[in-house]
C-alpha positions as CSV (number, residue, x, y, z in Angstrom):
1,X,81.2,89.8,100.4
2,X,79.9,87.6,103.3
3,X,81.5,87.6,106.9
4,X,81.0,84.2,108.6
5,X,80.7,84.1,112.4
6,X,84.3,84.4,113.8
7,X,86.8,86.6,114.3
8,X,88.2,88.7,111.7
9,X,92.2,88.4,111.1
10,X,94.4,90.1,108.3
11,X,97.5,87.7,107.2
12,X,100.8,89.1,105.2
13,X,101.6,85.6,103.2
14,X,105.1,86.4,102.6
15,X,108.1,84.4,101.4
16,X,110.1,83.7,104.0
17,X,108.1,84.7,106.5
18,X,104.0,85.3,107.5
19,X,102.4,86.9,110.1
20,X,98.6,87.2,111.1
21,X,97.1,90.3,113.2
22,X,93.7,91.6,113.9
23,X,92.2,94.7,115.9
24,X,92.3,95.0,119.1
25,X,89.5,96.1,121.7
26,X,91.0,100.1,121.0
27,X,91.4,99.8,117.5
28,X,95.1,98.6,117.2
29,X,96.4,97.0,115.1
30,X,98.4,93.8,116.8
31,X,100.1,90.7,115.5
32,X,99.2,87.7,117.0
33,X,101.8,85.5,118.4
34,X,102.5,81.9,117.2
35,X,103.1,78.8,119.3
36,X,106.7,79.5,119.6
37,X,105.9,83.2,121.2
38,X,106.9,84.9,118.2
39,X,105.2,87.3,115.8
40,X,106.8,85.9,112.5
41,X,106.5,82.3,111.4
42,X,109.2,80.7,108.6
43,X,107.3,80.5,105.6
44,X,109.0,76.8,105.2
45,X,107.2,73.7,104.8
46,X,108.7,70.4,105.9
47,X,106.5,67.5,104.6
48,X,106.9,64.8,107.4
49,X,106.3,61.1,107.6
50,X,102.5,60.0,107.4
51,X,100.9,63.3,106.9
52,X,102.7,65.2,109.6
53,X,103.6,68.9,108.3
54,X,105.8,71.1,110.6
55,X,105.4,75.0,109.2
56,X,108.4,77.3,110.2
57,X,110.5,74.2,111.7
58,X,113.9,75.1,113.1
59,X,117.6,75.9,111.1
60,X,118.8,72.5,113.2
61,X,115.6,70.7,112.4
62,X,116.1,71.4,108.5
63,X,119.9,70.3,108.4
64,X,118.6,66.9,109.3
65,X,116.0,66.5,107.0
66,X,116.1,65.5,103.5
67,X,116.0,69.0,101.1
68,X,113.5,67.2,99.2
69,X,111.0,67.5,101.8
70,X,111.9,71.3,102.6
71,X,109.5,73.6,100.8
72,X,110.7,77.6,101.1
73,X,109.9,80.6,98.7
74,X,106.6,78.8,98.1
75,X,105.2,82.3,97.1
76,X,107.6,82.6,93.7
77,X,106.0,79.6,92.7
78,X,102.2,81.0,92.9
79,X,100.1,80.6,89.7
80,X,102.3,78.7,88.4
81,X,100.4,75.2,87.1
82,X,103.9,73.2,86.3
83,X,104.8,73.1,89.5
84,X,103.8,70.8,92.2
85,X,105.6,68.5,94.7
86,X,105.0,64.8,94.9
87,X,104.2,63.6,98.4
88,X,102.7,60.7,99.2
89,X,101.4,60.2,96.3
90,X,99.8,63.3,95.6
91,X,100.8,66.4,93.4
92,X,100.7,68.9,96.1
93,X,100.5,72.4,93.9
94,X,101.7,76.3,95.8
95,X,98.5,76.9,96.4
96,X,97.7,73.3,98.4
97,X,101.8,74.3,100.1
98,X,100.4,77.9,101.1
99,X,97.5,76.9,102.8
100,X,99.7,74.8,104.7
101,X,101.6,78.0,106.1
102,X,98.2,79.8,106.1
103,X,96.4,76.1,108.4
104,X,99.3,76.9,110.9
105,X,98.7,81.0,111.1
106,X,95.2,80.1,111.7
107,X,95.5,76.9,114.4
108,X,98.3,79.1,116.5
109,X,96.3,82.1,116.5
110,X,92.6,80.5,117.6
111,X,94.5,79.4,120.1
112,X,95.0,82.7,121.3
113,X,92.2,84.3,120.4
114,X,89.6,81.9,119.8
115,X,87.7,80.7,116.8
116,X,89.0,82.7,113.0
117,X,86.6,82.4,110.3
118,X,87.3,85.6,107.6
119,X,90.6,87.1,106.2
120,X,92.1,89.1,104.4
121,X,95.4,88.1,103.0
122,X,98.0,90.5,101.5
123,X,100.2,90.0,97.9
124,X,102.7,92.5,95.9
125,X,100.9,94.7,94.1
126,X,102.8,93.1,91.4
127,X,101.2,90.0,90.9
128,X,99.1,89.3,88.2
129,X,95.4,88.2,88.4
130,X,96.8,84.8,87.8
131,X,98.8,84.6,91.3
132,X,96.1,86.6,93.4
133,X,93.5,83.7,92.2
134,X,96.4,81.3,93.8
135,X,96.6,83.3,97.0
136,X,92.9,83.3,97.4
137,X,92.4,79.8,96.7
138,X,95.2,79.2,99.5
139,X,93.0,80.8,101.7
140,X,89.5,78.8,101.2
141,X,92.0,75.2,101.7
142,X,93.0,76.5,104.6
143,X,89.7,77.0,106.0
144,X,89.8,80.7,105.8
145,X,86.8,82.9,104.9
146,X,88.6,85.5,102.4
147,X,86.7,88.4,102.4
148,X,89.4,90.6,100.0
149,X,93.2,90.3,98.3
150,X,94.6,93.7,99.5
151,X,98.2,94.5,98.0
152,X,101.2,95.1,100.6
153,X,102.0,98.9,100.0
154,X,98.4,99.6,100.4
155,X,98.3,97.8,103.6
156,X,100.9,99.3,104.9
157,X,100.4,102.9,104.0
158,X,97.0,102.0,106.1
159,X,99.1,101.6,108.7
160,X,101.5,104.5,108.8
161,X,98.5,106.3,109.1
162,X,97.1,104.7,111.8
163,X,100.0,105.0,113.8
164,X,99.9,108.8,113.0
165,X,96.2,109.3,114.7
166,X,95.1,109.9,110.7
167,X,93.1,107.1,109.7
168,X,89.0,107.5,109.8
169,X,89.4,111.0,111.3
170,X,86.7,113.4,109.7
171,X,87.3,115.7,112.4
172,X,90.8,116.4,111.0
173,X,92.0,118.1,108.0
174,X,91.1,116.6,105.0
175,X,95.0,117.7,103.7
176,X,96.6,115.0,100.6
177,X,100.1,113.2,101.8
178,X,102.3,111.4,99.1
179,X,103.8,108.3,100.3
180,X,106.5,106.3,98.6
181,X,106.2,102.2,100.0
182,X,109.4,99.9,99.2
183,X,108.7,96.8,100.1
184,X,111.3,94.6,99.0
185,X,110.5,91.4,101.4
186,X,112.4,88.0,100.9
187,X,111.3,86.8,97.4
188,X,109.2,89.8,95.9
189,X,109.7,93.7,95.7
190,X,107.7,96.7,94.6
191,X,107.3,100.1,94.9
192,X,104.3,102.2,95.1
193,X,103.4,106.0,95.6
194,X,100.0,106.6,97.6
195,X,97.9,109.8,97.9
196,X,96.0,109.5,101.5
197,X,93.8,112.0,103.1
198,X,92.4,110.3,106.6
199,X,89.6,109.0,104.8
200,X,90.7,108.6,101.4
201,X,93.8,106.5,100.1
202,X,94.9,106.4,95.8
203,X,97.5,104.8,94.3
204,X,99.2,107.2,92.0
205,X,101.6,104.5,90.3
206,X,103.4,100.8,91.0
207,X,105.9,98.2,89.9
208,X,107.7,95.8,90.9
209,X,109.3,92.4,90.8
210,X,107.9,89.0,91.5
211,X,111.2,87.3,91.4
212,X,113.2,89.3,93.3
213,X,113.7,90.0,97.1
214,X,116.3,89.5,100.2
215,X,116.7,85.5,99.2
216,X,118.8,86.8,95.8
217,X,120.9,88.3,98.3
218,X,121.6,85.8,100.3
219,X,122.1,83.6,96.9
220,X,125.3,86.0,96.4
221,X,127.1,84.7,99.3
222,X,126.6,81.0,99.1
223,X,127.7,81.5,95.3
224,X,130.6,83.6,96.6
225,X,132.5,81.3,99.1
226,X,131.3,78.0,97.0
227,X,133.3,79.7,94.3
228,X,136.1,80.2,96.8
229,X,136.0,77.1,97.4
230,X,136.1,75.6,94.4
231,X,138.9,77.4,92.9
232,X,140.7,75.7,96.2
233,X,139.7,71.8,97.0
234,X,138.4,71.9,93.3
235,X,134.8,70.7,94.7
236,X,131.4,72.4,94.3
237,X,129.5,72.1,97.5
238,X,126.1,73.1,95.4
239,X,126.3,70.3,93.8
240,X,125.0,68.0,97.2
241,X,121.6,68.8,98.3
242,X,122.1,69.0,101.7
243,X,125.0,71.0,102.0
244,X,123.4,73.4,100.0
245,X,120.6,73.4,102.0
246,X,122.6,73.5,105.2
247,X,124.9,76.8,103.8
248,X,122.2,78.5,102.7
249,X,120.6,79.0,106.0
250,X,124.0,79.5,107.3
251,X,124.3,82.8,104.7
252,X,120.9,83.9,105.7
253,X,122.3,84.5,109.0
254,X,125.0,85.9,107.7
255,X,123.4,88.3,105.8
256,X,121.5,89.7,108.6
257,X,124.5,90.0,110.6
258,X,125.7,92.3,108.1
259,X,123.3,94.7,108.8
260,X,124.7,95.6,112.1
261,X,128.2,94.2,112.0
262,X,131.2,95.6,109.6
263,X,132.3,92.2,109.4
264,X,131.2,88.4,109.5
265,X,133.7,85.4,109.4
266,X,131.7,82.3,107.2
267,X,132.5,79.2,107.5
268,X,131.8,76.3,105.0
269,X,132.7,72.6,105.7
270,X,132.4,69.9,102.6
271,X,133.7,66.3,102.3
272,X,136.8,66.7,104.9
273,X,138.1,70.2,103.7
274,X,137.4,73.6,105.3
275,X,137.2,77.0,104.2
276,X,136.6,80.2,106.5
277,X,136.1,83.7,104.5
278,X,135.8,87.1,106.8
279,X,133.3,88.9,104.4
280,X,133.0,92.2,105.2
281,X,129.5,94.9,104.1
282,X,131.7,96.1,101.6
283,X,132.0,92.8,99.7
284,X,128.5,91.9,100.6
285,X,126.7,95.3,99.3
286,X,129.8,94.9,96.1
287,X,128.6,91.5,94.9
288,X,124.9,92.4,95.4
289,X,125.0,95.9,93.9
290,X,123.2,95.6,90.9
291,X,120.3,94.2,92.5
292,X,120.1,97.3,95.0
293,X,120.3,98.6,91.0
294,X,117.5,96.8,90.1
295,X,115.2,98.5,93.1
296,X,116.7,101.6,92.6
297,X,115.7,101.8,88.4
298,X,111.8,100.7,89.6
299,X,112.3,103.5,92.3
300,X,113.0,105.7,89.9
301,X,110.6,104.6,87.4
302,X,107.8,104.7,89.4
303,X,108.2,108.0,90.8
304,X,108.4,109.7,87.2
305,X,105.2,107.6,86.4
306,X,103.4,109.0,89.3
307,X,104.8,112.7,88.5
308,X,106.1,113.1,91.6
309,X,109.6,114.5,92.2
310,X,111.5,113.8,95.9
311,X,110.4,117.4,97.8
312,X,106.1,116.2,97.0
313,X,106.9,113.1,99.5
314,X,105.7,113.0,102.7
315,X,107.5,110.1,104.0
316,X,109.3,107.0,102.7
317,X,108.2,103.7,104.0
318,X,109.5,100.7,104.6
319,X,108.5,97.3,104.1
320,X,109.6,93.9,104.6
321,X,112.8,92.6,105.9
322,X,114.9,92.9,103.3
323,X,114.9,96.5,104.1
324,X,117.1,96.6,107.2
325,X,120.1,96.2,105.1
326,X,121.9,100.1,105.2
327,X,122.8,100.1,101.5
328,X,119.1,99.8,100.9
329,X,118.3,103.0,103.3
330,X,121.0,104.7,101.9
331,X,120.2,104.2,98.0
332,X,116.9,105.7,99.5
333,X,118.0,108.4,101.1
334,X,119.9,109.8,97.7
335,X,116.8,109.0,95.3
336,X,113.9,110.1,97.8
337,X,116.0,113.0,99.1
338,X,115.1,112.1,103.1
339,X,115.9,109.8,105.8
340,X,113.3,106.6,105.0
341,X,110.5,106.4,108.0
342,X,111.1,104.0,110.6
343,X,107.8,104.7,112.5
344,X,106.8,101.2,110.7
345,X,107.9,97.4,111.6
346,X,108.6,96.2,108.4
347,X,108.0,92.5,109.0
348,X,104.7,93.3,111.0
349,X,103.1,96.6,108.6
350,X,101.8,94.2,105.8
351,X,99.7,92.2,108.5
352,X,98.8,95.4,110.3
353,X,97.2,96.8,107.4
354,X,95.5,93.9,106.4
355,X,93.8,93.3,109.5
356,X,92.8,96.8,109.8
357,X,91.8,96.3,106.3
358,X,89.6,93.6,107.3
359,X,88.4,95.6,109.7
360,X,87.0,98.5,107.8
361,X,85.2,95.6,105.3
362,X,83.6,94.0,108.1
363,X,82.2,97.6,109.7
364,X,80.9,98.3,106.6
365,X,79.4,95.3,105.6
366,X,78.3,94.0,109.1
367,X,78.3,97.3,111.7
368,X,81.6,95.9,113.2
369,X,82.4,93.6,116.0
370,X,81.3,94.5,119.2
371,X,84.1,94.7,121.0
372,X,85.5,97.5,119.6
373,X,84.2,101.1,120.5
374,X,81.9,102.7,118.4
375,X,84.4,105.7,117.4
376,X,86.9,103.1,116.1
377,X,83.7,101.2,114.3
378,X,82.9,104.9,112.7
379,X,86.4,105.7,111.7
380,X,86.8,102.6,109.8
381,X,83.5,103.2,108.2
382,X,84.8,106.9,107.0
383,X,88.0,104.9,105.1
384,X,88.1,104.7,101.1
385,X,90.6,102.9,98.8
386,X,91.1,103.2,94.7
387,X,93.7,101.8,93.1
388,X,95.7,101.3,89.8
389,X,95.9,98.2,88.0
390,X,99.4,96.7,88.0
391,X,99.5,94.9,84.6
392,X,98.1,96.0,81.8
393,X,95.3,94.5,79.9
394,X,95.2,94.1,76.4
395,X,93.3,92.0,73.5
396,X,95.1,89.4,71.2
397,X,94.7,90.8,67.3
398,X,96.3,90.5,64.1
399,X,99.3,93.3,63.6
400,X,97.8,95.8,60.8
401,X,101.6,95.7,59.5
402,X,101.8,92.0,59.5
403,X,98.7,89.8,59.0
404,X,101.1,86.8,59.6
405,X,101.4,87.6,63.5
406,X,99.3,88.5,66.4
407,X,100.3,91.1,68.8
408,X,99.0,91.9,72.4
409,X,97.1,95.3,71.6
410,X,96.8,97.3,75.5
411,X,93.5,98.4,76.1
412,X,94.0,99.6,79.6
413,X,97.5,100.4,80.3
414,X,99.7,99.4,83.4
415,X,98.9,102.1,86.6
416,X,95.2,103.3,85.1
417,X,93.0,104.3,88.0
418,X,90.1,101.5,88.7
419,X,87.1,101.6,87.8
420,X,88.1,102.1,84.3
421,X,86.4,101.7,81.0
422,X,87.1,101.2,77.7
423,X,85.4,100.5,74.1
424,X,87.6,100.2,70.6
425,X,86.7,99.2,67.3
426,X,88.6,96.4,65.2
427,X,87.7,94.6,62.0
428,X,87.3,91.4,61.2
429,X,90.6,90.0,59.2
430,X,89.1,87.6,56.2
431,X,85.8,87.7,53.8
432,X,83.0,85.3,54.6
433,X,84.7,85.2,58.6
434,X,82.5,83.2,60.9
435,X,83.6,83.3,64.2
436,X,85.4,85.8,66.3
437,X,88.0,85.2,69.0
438,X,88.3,86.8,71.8
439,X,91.8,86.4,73.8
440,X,92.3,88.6,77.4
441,X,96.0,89.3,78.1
442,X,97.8,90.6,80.9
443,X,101.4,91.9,80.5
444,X,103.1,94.3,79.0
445,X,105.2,93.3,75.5
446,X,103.2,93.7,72.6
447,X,104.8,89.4,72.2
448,X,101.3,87.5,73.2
449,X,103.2,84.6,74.3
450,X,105.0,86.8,76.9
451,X,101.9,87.7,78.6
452,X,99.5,85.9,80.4
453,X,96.4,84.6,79.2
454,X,93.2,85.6,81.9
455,X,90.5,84.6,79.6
456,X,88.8,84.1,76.5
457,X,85.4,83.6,74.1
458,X,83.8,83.6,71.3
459,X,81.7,85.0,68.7
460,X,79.9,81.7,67.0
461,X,77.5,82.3,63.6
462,X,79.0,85.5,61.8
463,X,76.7,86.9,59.0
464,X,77.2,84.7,55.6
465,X,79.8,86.5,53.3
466,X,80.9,89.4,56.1
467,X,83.0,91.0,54.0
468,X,86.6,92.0,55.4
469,X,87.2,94.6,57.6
470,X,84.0,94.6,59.5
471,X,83.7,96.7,62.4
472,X,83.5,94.5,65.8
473,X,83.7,96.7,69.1
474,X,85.5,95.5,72.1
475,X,84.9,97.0,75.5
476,X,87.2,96.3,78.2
477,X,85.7,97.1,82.2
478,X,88.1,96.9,85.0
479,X,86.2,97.4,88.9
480,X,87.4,98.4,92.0
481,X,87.0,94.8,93.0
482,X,89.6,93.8,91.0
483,X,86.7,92.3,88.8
484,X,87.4,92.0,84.5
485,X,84.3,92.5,82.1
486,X,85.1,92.1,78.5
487,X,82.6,92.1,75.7
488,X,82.5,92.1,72.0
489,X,80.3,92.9,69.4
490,X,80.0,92.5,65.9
491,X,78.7,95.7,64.3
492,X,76.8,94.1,61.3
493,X,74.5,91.5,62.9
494,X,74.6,92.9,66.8
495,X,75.7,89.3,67.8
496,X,77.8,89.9,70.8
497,X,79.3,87.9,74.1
498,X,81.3,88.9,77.1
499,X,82.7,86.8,79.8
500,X,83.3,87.9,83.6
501,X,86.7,87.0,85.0
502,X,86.3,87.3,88.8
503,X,89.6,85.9,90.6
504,X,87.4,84.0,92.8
505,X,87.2,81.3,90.1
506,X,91.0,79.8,90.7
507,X,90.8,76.1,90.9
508,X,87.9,74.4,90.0
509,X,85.4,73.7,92.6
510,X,86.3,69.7,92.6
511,X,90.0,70.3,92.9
512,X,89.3,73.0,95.4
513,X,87.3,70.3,97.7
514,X,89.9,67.7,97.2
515,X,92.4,70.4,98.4
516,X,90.1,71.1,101.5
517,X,89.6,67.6,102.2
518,X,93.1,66.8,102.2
519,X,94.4,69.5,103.7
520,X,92.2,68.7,107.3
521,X,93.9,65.6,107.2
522,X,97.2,66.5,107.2
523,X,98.5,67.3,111.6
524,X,100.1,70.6,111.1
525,X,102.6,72.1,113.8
């Protein structure tokens, strides 16, 4: 890990919306405002006329433009190679759309707070190797120095404990807390229990849900009053673009409203005909229940994984926006057995605890900038981190009961603490078998083709007529670093190889160039 001169920010990529902080001269953790004055930038990407991007543009500015330039929930789309949008010319992939919202955190803020060269940016703790690769290759197009991927509930347990005076302090108690995160922000969700001392922080367990968060809630009003008023004019307003587009925002609203207000009137206007609808919590928290349901199984779930029953928490903490609705609090309050924490800002505790993040990286590896005091410098310093893996990682093999199939065979399972180690013995499948093949999987179905391939190699040059059943040895390494070491050995002749699968190597270097190249010459406001 290399720090480059500059200032040191942490940034909370999130779905709908991002925000970018660092330490200030005492220590605190602050977010850093954009050009508009505010703290939070849309995580919406409107793709202007000769290369001119506006990041977070305005409600009224969106109803104008055509929804085929409007890029939101960008984040969903992360590792995923299919997608890309056309512009210009060019195949513009999430990664090249991210570093968009990631150029504008980064212009807005140096122009605060002067030049910003490392970062560390946040994901769920749910994504897979394959979307944190994304994330990190955001960062390099964007100009950004990422010194480390740091998952959301760990950032913002880092927080919490911050705020409560905890964080670096040798002088205090050494005593364990148990912490339950929900962070169920605008397009993702997970949950996460973390054992902290003030110098010491382990995950116990995690899961989550990539495709789910506050925008599937606002999804459930549009559909509702489109429905309503369908079964009346006997039109569809989903089917045009830009009403769509238009309504959506328009429920977004709504659905904050509904967080403080009993009742909202909506209103939705389509080819001459009108139809108003007071929907009240009730109906709102009614047609959304079963994904509160959703949350509330993972809750549920993950506390049982982590052994830990509702009297061992500490405090329950919340994350992301999503989380100011009250039937979210309240489903809390019955499976926690407490009133949630609100000692956090859930759309500013991810970038907190990031940039304080950062911060203890860059006192370790580089003594710490000198603006800060030393105390602060040597309380970062004192700060460790393990985690769990989110996704298990397992070998592709042929199924003992049916050599017709393969099957994903789990070698580390899903929450193991990291590091982690371990070595198995298989057998080769056919006499006289030449080659071995190694596949890495992530995921957890024993279905290969449900999980995600990370990797793979082989063993070339197999000992003439090797009869069947041969012993090969596979070990599987997981680091702290989030690093994968797999190697595999066959017994007879001691031929082996191994690969290395470090999510630094995203996009290839070429396309990552391109990316960079491109992406200075796109104006960004």
């Amino acid at each position: 890990m290399k720090f480059l001169e500059g200032q040191t920010v942490g940034i909370d990529l999130g779905t709908t919306f991002s925000a970018i902080a660092r330490l200030d001269d005492d220590g605190t953790p602050v977010a850093i405002e954009n050009a508009d004055g505010k703290r939070i930038t849309p995580s919406v990407v409107l793709l202007g006329e000769d290369g001119h991007v506006i990041v977070g543009p305005s409600v009224e500015r969106i109803a104008i433009e055509d929804p085929s330039r409007v890029i939101e929930a960008i984040k969903r789309e992360m590792g995923n190679k299919d997608y890309y949008v056309v512009y210009q010319g060019k195949r513009l992939t999430p990664e090249f759309i991210s570093a968009l919202i990631l150029k504008k955190l980064k212009q807005d803020a140096e122009a605060r707070i002067g030049p910003i060269a490392n970062a560390v940016i946040t994901v769920p703790y749910y994504f897979n190797d394959v979307r944190r690769k994304a994330t990190q290759d955001a960062g390099r197009i964007a100009g950004l120095n990422v010194v480390d991927i740091i998952n959301e509930p760990t950032a913002a347990t880092l927080t919490y404990a911050w705020l409560k005076g905890e964080l670096g302090r040798t002088d205090l108690e050494q005593k364990e807390k148990t912490i339950l995160v929900y962070d169920l922000g605008g397009g993702t969700f997970d949950v996460t229990i973390v054992r902290y001392t003030p110098t010491h922080f382990r995950v116990l367990a995690t899961d989550g849900d990539v495709m789910l968060g506050g925008l599937d809630w606002s999804r459930r009003i549009v559909d509702h009053i489109c429905e309503q008023f369908k079964q009346k004019f006997g039109q569809d307003p989903r089917e045009d673009p830009e009403t769509l587009q238009t309504f959506s925002a328009e429920c977004e609203n709504v659905k904050l409203q509904l967080s403080e207000k009993a009742q909202v009137p909506v209103t939705l206007y389509y080819k001459g005909n009108t139809l108003t609808v007071s929907l009240t919590r009730g109906d709102f928290e009614r047609m959304t229940a079963d994904l509160l349901q959703r949350t509330r199984d993972t809750t549920e779930l993950v506390m049982q994984q982590a052994g830990v029953t509702p009297d061992q928490l500490d405090a329950v903490l919340l994350a992301g926006g999503s989380t100011y609705m009250p039937a979210v609090q309240e489903m809390l309050r019955e499976v926690c057995q407490q009133e949630p924490s609100h000692d956090l800002i859930p759309e500013e505790a991810v970038a907190h605890g990031a940039a304080i993040h950062a911060a203890i990286l860059e006192a370790k590896a580089t003594g710490g900038q000198s603006r800060m005091a030393k105390t602060v410098i040597n309380r970062l310093r004192a700060v460790h981190t393990s985690d769990v893996n989110s996704h298990s990682l397992g070998v592709k093999i042929t199924d003992p009961n049916d050599r017709t199939r393969k099957i994903n065979h789990i070698m580390i399972p899903k929450n193991t603490p990291i590091p982690h180690e371990k070595t198995q013995r298989f057998v080769t499948t056919v006499d006289n078998q030449r080659r071995i093949h190694v596949t890495i999987l992530q995921g957890e179905t024993s279905d290969p083709d449900a999980c995600t391939p990370i990797g793979d190699f082989h063993i070339f040059d197999l000992p003439p007529n090797l009869p069947k059943g041969s012993p090969v040895e596979v070990t599987y390494k997981y680091d702290a670093a989030g690093r994968v070491y797999v190697a595999a050995k066959e017994m007879t002749s001691n031929k082996q190889a191994s690969i290395e699968i470090d999510r630094a190597s995203g996009l290839d270097d070429d396309a990552l160039v391109a990316f960079e190249t491109l992406a200075r010459e796109y104006q960004v406001e």
